[in-house]
C-alpha positions in Angstrom: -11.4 -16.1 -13.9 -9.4 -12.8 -15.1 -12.7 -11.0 -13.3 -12.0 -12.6 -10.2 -8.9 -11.9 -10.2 -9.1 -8.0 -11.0 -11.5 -8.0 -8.1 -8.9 -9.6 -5.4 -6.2 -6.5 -7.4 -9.1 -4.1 -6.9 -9.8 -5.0 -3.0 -6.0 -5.2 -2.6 -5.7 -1.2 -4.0 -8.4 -0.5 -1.6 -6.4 -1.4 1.0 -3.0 0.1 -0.3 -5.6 3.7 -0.5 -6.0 2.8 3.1 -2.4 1.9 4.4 -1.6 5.9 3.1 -4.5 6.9 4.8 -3.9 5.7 8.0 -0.4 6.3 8.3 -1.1 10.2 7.1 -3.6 10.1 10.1 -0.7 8.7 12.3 1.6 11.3 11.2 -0.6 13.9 11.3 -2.5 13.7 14.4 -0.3 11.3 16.9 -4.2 11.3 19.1 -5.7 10.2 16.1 -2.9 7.8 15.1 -3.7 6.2 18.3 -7.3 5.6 17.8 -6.4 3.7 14.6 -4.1 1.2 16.1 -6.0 -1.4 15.3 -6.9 -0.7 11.5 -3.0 -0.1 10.9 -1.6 -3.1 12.2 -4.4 -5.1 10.0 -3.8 -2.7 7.0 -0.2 -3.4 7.5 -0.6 -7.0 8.2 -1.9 -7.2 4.8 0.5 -5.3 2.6 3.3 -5.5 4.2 3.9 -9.2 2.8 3.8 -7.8 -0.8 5.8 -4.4 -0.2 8.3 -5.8 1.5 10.2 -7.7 -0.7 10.4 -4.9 -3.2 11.4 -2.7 -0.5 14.7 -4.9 -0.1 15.4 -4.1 -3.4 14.4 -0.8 -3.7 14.9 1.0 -0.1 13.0 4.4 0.6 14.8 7.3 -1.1 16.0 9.6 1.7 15.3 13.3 0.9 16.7 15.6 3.6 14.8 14.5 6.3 11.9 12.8 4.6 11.5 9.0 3.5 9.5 8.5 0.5 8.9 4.5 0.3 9.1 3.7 -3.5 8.3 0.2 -2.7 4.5 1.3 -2.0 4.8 3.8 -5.3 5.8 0.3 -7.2 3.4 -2.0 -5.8 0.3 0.4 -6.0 1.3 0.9 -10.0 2.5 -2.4 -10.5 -1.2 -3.9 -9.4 -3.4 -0.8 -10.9 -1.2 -2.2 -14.9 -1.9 -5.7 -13.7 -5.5 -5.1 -12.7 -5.8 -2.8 -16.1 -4.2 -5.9 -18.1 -6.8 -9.1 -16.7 -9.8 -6.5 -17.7 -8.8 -5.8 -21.4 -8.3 -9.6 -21.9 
């Protein structure tokens, strides 16, 4: 059972790796951005659910003119101990 579930945290990092990845490409290259639509809104339609409510409580820290979301910093830590936690039981 603990397997199982490190392999649902596992597939659910995978796609955290490619919500950065796809919104770098977005930023980065506004033609390429473009060409991903599709991938980000599913990417986004995924995570979103889970970031979100530790967004409320912890809102992006503003530096200058940069955002830096903590919420994803949070989440992508807080499943990598969780997912480290199921496999040493």
């Amino acid at each position: 059972m603990f397997a199982l579930l490190a392999t649902v945290l596992l597939l659910f990092q995978i796609v955290l790796i490619a919500r950065v990845v796809v919104d770098w490409v977005g930023v980065l290259s506004p033609a390429g951005g473009a060409r991903i639509g599709g991938a980000r809104r599913l990417v986004h339609r995924v995570t979103e659910p889970v970031i979100a409510p530790v967004r409320r409580v912890l809102p992006p820290l503003r530096l200058g003119g940069v955002g830096i979301d903590l919420a994803f910093t949070v989440v992508f830590l807080g499943v990598v101990v969780l997912r480290a936690l199921l496999l040493s039981v």
